[in-house]
Structure formats: structure tokens, C-alpha cells
MIDREN-64378 format. One record per residue (C-alpha): residue number from 1; residue in one letter; y, z, x. Coordinates in Angstrom, 1 decimal. Last residue first. Example, Ala and Ser with C-alpha at 12.3 -4.5 7.8 and 13.67 -1.06 7.14 Angstrom:
// MIDREN-64378
    nr   rest       yy       zz       xx
     2      S     -1.1      7.1     13.7
     1      A     -4.5      7.8     12.3
// end
This chain:
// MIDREN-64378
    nr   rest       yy       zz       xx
   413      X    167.4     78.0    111.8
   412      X    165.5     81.1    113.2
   411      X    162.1     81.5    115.5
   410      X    163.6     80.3    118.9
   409      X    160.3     78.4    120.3
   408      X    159.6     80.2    123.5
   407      X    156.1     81.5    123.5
   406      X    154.9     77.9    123.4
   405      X    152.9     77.7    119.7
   404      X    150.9     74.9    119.7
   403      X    147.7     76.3    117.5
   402      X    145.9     77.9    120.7
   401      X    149.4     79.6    121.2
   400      X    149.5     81.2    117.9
   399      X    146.4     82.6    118.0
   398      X    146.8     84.0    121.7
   397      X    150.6     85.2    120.3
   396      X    148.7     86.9    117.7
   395      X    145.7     88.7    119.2
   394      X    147.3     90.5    121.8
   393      X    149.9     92.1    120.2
   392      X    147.8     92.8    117.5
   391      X    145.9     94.8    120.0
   390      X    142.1     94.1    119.6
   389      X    138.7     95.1    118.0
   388      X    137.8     92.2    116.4
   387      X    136.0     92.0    113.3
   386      X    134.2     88.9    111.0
   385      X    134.3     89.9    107.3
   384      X    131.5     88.8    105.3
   383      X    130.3     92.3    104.7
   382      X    133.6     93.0    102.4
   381      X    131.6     95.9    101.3
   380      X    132.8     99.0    101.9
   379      X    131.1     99.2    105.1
   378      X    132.6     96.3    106.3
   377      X    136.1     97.7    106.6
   376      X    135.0    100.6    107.8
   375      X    133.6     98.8    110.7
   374      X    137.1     97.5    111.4
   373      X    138.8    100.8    111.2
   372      X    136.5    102.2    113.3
   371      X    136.9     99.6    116.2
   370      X    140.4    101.0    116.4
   369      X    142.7     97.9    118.0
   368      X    142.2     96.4    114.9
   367      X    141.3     92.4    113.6
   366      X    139.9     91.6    110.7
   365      X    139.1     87.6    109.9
   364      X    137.4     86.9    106.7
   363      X    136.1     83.4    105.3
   362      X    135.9     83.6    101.8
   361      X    132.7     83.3    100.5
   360      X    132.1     86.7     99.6
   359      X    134.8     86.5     97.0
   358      X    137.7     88.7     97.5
   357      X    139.7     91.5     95.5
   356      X    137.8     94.4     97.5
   355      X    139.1     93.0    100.7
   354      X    142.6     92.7     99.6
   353      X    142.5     96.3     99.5
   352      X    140.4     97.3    102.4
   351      X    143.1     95.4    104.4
   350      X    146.0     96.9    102.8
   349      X    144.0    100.5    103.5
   348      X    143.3     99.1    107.0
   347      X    146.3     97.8    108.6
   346      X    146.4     95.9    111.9
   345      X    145.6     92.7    111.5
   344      X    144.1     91.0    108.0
   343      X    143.2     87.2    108.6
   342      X    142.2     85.8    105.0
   341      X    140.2     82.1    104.4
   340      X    139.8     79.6    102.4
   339      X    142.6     81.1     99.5
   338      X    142.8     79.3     96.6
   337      X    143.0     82.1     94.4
   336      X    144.7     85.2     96.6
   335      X    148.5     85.1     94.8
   334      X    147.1     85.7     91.7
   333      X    144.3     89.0     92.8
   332      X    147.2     90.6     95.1
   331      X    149.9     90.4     92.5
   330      X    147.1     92.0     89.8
   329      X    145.9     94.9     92.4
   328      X    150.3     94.8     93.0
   327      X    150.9     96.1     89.2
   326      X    147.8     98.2     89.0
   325      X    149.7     99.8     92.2
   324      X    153.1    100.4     90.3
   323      X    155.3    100.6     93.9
   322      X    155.5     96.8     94.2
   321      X    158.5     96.5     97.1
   320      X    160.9     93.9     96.9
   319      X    163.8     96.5     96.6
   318      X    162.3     98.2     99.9
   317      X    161.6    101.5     99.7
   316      X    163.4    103.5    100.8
   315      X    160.9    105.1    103.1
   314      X    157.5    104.8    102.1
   313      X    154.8    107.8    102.1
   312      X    153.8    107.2     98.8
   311      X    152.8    103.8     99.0
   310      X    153.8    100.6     97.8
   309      X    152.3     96.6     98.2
   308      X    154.4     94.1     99.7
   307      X    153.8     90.9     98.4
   306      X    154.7     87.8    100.4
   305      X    155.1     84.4     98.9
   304      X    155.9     81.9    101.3
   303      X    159.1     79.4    100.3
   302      X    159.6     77.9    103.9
   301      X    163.2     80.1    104.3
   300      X    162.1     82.7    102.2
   299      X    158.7     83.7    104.1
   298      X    160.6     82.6    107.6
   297      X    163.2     85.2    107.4
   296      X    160.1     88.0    106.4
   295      X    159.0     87.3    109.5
   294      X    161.9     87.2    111.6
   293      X    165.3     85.9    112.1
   292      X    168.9     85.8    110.3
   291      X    168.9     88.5    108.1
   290      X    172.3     89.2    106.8
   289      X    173.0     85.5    106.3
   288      X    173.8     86.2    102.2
   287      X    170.6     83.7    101.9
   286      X    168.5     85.9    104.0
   285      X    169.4     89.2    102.1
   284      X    169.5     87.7     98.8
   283      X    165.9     87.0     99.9
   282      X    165.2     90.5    100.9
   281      X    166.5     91.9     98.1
   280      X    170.0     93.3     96.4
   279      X    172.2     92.9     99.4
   278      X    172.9     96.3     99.6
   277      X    169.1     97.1     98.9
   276      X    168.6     95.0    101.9
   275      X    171.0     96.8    104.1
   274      X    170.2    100.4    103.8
   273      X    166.2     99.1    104.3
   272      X    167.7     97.7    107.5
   271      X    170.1    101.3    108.6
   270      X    166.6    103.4    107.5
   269      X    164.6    101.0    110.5
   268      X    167.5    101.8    112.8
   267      X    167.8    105.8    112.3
   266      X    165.2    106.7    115.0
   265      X    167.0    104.0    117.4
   264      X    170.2    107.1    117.6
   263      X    170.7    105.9    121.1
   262      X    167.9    102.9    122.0
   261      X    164.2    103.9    122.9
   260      X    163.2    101.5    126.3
   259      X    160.1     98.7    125.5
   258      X    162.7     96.9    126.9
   257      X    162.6     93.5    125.0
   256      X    161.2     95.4    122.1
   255      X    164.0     98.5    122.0
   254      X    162.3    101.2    120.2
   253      X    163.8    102.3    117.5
   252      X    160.9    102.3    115.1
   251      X    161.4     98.8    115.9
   250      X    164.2     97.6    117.6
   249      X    166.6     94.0    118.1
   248      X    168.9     95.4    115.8
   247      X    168.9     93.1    112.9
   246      X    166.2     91.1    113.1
   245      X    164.3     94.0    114.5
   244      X    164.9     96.4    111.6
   243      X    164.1     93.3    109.4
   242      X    160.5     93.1    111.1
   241      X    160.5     96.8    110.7
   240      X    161.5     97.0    107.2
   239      X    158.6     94.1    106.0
   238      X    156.0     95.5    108.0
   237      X    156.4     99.2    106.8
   236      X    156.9     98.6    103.3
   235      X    153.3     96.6    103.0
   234      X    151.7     93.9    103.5
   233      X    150.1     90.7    102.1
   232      X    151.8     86.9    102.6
   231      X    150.8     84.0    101.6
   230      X    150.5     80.8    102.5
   229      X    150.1     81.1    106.3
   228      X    149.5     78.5    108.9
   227      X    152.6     76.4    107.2
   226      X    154.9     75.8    110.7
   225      X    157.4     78.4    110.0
   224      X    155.0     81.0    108.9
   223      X    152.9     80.7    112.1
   222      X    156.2     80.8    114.0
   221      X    157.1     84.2    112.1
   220      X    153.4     85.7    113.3
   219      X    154.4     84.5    116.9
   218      X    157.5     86.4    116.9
   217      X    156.0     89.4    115.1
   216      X    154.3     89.8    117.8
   215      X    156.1     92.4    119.9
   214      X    153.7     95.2    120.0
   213      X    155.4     97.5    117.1
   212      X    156.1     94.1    115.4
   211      X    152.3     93.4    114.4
   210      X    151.9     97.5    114.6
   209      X    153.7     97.2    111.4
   208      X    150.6     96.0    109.5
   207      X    149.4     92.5    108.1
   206      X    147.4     90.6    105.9
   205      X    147.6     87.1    106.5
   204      X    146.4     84.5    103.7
   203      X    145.4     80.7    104.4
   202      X    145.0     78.2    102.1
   201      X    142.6     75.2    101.6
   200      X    143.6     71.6    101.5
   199      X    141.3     70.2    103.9
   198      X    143.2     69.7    106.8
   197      X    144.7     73.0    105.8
   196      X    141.2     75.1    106.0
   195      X    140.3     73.0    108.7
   194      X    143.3     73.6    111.3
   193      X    142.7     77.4    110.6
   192      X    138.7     77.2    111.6
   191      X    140.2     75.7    114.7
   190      X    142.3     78.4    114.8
   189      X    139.2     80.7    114.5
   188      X    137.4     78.8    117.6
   187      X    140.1     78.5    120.3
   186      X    141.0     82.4    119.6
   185      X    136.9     82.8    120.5
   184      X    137.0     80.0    123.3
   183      X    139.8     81.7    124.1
   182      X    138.4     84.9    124.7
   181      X    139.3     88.3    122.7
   180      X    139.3     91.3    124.5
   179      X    135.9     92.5    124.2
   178      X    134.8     95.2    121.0
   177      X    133.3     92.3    118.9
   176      X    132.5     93.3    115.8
   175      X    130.0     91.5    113.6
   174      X    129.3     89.8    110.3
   173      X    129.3     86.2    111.4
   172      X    130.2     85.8    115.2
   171      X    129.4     82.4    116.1
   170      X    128.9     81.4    112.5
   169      X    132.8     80.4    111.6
   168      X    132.4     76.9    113.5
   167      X    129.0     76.2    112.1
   166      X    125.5     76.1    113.3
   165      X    123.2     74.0    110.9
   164      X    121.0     76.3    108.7
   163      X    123.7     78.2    107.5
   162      X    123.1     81.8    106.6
   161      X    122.8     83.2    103.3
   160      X    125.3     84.5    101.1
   159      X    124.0     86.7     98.8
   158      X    123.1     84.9     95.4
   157      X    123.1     87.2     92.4
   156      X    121.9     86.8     88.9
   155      X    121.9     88.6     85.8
   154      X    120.3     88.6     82.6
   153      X    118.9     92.0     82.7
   152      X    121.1     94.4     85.5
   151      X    122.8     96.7     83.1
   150      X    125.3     96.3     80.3
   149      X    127.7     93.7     80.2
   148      X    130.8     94.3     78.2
   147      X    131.8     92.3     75.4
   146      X    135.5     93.0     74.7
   145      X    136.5     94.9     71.1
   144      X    138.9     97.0     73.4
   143      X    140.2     95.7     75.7
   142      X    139.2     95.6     79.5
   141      X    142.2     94.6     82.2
   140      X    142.7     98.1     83.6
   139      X    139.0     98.6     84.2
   138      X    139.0     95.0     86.6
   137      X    137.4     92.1     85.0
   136      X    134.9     89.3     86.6
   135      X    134.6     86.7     83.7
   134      X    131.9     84.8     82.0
   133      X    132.6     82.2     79.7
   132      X    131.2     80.8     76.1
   131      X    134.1     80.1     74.9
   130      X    133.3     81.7     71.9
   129      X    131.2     84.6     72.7
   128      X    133.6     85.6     75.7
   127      X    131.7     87.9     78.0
   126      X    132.7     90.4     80.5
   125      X    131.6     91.5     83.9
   124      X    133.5     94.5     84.9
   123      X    134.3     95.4     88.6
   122      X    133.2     96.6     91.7
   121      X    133.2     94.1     93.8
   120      X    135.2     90.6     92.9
   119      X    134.3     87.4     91.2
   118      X    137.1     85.3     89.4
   117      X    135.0     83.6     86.8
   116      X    130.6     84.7     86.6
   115      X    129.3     81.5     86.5
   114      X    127.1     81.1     83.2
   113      X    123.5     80.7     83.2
   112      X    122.5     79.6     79.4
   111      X    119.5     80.9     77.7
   110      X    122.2     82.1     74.7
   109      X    123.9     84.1     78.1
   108      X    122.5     84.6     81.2
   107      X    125.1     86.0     83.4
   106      X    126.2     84.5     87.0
   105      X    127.1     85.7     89.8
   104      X    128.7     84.6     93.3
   103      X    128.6     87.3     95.9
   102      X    131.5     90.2     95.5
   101      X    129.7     93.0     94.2
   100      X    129.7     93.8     90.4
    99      X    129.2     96.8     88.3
    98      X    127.1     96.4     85.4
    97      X    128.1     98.7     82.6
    96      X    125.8    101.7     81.9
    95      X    128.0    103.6     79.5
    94      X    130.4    100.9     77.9
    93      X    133.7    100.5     79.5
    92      X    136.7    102.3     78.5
    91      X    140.0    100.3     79.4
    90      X    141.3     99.8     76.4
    89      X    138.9    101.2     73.6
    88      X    135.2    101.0     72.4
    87      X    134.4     98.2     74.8
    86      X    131.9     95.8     73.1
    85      X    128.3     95.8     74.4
    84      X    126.6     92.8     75.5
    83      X    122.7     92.9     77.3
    82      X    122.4     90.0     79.1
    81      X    119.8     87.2     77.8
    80      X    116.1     88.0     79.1
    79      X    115.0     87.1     82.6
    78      X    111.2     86.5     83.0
    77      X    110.2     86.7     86.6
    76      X    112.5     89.8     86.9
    75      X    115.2     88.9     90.0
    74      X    115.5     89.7     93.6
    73      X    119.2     88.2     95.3
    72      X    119.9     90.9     97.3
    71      X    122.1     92.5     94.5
    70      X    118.7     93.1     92.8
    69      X    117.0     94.4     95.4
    68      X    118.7     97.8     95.3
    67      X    118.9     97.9     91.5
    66      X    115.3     97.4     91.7
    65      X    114.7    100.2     94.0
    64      X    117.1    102.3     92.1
    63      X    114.6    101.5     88.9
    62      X    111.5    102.4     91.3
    61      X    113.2    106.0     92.1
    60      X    114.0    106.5     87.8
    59      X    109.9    105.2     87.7
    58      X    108.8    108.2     90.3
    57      X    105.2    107.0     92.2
    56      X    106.6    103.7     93.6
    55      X    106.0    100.2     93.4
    54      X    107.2     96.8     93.8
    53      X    105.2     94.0     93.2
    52      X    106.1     91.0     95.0
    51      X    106.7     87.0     94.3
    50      X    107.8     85.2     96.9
    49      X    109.5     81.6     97.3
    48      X    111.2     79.9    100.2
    47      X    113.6     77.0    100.6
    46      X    113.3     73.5    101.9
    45      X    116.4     72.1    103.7
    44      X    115.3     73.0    107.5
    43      X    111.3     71.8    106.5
    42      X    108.5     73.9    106.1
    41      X    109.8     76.4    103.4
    40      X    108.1     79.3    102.7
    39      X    105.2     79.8     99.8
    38      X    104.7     83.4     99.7
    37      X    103.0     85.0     96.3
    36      X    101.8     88.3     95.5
    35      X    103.0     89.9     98.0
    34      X    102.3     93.8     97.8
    33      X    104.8     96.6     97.9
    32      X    105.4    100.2     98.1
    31      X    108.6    102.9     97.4
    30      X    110.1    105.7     99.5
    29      X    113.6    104.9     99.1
    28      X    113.7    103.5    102.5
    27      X    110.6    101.5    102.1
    26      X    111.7     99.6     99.7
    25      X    115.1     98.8    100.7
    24      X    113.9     97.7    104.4
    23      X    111.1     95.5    102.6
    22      X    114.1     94.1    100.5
    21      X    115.9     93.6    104.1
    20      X    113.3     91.8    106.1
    19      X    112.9     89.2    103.2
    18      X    116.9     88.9    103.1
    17      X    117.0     88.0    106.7
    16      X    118.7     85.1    106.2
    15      X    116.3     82.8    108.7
    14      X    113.7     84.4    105.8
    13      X    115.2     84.5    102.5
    12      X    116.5     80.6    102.2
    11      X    115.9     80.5     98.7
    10      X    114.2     82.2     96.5
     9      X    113.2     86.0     95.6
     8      X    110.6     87.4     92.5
     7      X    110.3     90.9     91.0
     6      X    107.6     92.3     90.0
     5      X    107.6     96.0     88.8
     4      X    105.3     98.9     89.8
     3      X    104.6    102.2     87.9
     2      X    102.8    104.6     90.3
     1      X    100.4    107.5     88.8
// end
């Protein structure tokens, strides 16, 4: 005998595709439906209502159904309060904890909605009783004694749905462009760049090695110099081959205005990490005058934070490296409020990383000469990224160019 459940949707559902997608969901899992109710909107601002009963033959199938629809937006018609259950220790969350995606949430609370602070994927959503707040909380953060919110009763999620006026960061929303990148497509995204400062929004790069492999770092240090980028994300590899070239003119000793391997080059980017943890870090390093150029040069010089997250298969590393990795999740999570909009080139795991710390509404640039690294990307979950399947070396200079950059500035004092 089938159990059914209704479930009721709002909002702009149909140009989003978020109708097509809960019959998709249903169907997939084996389950059946029948509108009850369909009003849709006649007019560009008007939204849509529905009301459906969802069915299926095996009630733990229906209750993945639900979950399914339920972080499309899809909500009981009669919500209840959420269901609070303190943490038993540090870092132990309650058996059937909600886990969060990265769309904007709120909790019902004392017949209150509250916003859901700080909003990541897969995370905690704990409550305050006092305050009366909702925050987004990683494992590492939860105490014990904290309210914990169990299951999917009392809360709401609104997937982002599409703008009903074209904008300038629609034209390729949640896609991947395998082309070489056009100008009117470089044109676009700085564009999108000039807003986000215009209006007092900041910008974030995350960035891999192959950015000074294929001679870009140049135009990455001018959009430093000239405040494109507010911060920072990379790891040891960027960081010691950027100062490897500022010092020696290589990376993995590869001479970059030769493209030539240099005598003894495979020793080059060991000889810069050598050199910083002389001086003590990599600012000591630019004040001292050892580094002189470069990426990491124009970070100190115009005050950027950068945070260079470890990993095991570092050389050196790096004095200014964060090798604790709940250490640099937090760094990543502080330095990425405020942030408009993120460009991550050429490094997946940092990429995936930052990804999983952002809001859906952050506008998401990923750019990788692999088109698999940039699907992957999506697929666990930052959907709202845009990719581009590109050479950094490519990508960058284009960027920089469209934004005034002339190829020649000299990128030192």
C-alpha cells in the first residue's frame, strides 16, 4: 500500500527549472505524484505555487524522496519548530543531525525563521536559545551542551534561482566551456571584477603552481598590485615557485623566458624555500630585499593576505605554511567573508576546498586546463561555479589585459 506526503514549492520554480527537477527526483527513486495545486506566475515578478503529493510504495524510499526535494526548496505545508538536541561531547553531533548544503537556510525556531549564520555544505546547524541565532558549524567547532539540529522539520532552503533579467554573470551559469576563452567572455568576468570593487565587494583567487609553470604569474602579481585580489588561497607549491622565479628566473627549473631547463634548475625551487626559512618568512623575506618580484612580493607589499594551506607531499615547507588542516579550514572560512566573488585556476583539491566553505551566492569562477577537474568541482557541490577549461597561462594575462594590464608593466617597486 503507498504512503504519500505533500509537500508544497514557491517561487520562481518553472524558468528555474526546479519543477522539472522534483519530478526528475521522484521519478528516479521510483516514487509517484499528483498536483494538487498550480497557480504560476503571470507576470516576470510574480512567483509560482504547487502543492503535490508525493508517493511511493516503501515509506524509508518516500523519506529519501523528501530529503531529495527538500534541498530543492520543497517544504511540509505545516512546518513544526526544528527539532534541538544538545551535543553529548566536543565534536559529537547528535544521530540524525541535519547536514547542510550551501544555499541560504533558515530554522524555525519559537515560530520564528531564523537565517541560518555563515552557511556552508556539509556542516552543523546549531542553535543559540538565548540569542536566538542560527549558525552553520563545522564538527570541529561543536561543544558539547550545543543544540544541534536534528532532521529536516523546521527547515528551509532556497536554491538559487535564475534571474529573470539577464545579467552579466548569467551567460554561462553552471556550465563548462571547453573553447578557448573569447574576449567577449574574458571581457565579461572582468567586468564582473570592476563591479565587485565598484561596489565594495572582494575578490578571492585561488591558485596553483601551473599559474607560474606557464608564465603567468606576472599578470597574477599585476592583479595584486592594482587591488583585483583581496586575498589570497594556495598552497606550498605556488608560493615556492613564484619565489623560485623571483630569485632565479625558473620554475621547477625551467628557465621561463627560454622555456630551456637551466644546470642543476631541479634544485632551484629547494634553494628559495632554503632562503625564506633563512629569512624567517616570506615577508621578512621581502622586507630583508631577498625577494624582490612576484606574487607573493606584491601580497606583502599591498598588504594582501594569502594563506597557504599544507599538504603532505610539500617540500620544506614554507615557514608561512598552515600544515594543521582544521587550522587553515578556519583561515580559509575568516579570510573568505566579504568575498563577491572567487576565481580558482589551476588546482583542484585547493579549489574543492574553498568551494565547500562558500555560500551559493558567491559568484565562482574555475578555470583548468583538464575539463575533469572542473566538472569535479561541481559535482561536489559548489553548482554555482562557472568552468573554463583553459591554460592558466592563457587565461590570466587575457584577464589581466581586459582590466588594463599591458604585458609590460615591470611588476616590482
Amino acid at each position: 500500500m503507498q504512503t504519500s506526503r505533500e509537500i508544497v514549492l514557491e517561487g520562481h520554480i518553472i524558468d528555474s527549472g526546479i519543477m522539472t527537477q522534483v519530478f526528475d527526483r521522484i521519478m528516479d527513486r521510483g516514487g509517484s505524484f499528483e498536483i494538487i495545486e498550480f497557480e504560476v506566475g503571470k507576470h516576470k515578478t510574480d512567483t509560482s505555487f504547487a502543492r503535490l503529493a508525493v508517493g511511493c510504495d516503501d515509506p524509508a524510499t518516500l523519506q529519501l524522496i523528501l530529503s531529495d526535494l527538500h534541498r530543492l526548496g520543497a517544504r511540509l505545508p505545516v512546518v513544526e519548530d526544528a527539532e534541538l538536541v544538545p551535543a553529548e561531547t566536543d565534536r559529537v553531533a547528535p544521530r540524525g543531525f541535519y547536514s547542510t548544503t550551501n544555499y541560504p537556510t533558515e530554522v524555525k525556531y519559537r515560530d520564528q525563521w531564523l537565517p541560518v549564520e555563515g552557511i556552508e555544505m556539509d556542516c552543523l546547524i546549531t542553535v543559540t536559545a538565548d540569542a536566538g541565532a542560527a549558525l552553520c558549524l563545522p564538527f570541529a567547532k561543536l561543544r558539547r551542551g550545543d543544540l544541534v539540529v536534528v532532521g529536516e522539520e523546521g527547515v528551509r532552503v532556497h536554491p538559487p534561482e535564475r534571474p529573470r533579467e539577464t545579467t552579466t554573470f548569467e551567460f554561462m551559469h553552471g556550465t563548462v566551456s571547453s573553447e578557448r576563452p573569447s574576449e567577449t567572455l574574458i571581457r565579461r568576468i572582468a567586468g564582473e571584477m570592476n563591479a565587485q570593487k565598484q561596489k565594495g565587494g572582494r575578490i578571492a583567487l585561488v591558485g596553483g603552481p601551473a599559474i607560474v609553470h606557464t608564465g603567468a604569474g606576472p599578470a597574477l602579481a599585476w592583479l595584486v598590485r592594482e587591488g583585483y585580489i583581496d586575498v589570497l588561497f594556495a598552497g606550498n607549491a605556488l608560493a615556492t615557485h613564484d619565489i623560485e622565479c623571483s630569485l632565479y628566473g625558473t620554475s621547477l627549473g625551467m628557465d621561463l623566458a627560454t622555456g630551456t631547463p637551466v644546470s642543476d634548475g631541479h634544485r632551484n625551487h629547494l634553494d628559495a624555500i632554503a632562503e625564506i626559512l633563512r629569512a624567517g618568512s616570506i615577508r621578512a623575506a621581502v622586507e630583508q630585499g631577498v625577494v624582490k618580484s612576484g606574487i607573493m612580493y606584491e601580497c606583502v607589499r599591498r598588504s594582501v593576505p594569502f594563506i597557504l594551506a599544507g599538504s603532505i607531499r610539500d617540500d620544506g615547507p614554507l615557514p608561512d605554511v598552515i600544515t594543521d588542516t582544521v587550522e587553515a579550514q578556519e583561515a580559509i572560512r575568516c579570510h573568505l567573508r566579504g568575498c563577491g566573488m572567487v576565481l580558482m585556476i589551476g588546482t583542484l583539491l585547493h579549489s574543492i576546498a574553498v568551494g565547500n566553505c562558500l555560500p551559493a551566492e558567491v559568484k565562482t569562477i574555475c578555470v583548468d586546463i583538464n575539463p575533469a577537474s572542473v566538472t569535479k568541482l561541481m559535482d561536489r557541490g559548489t553548482m554555482q561555479a562557472i568552468g573554463i577549461v583553459s591554460d592558466a597561462g592563457t587565461f590570466l594575462p587575457l584577464l589581466a589585459r581586459a582590466l588594463g594590464y599591458d604585458g609590460n608593466a615591470p611588476i616590482s617597486a
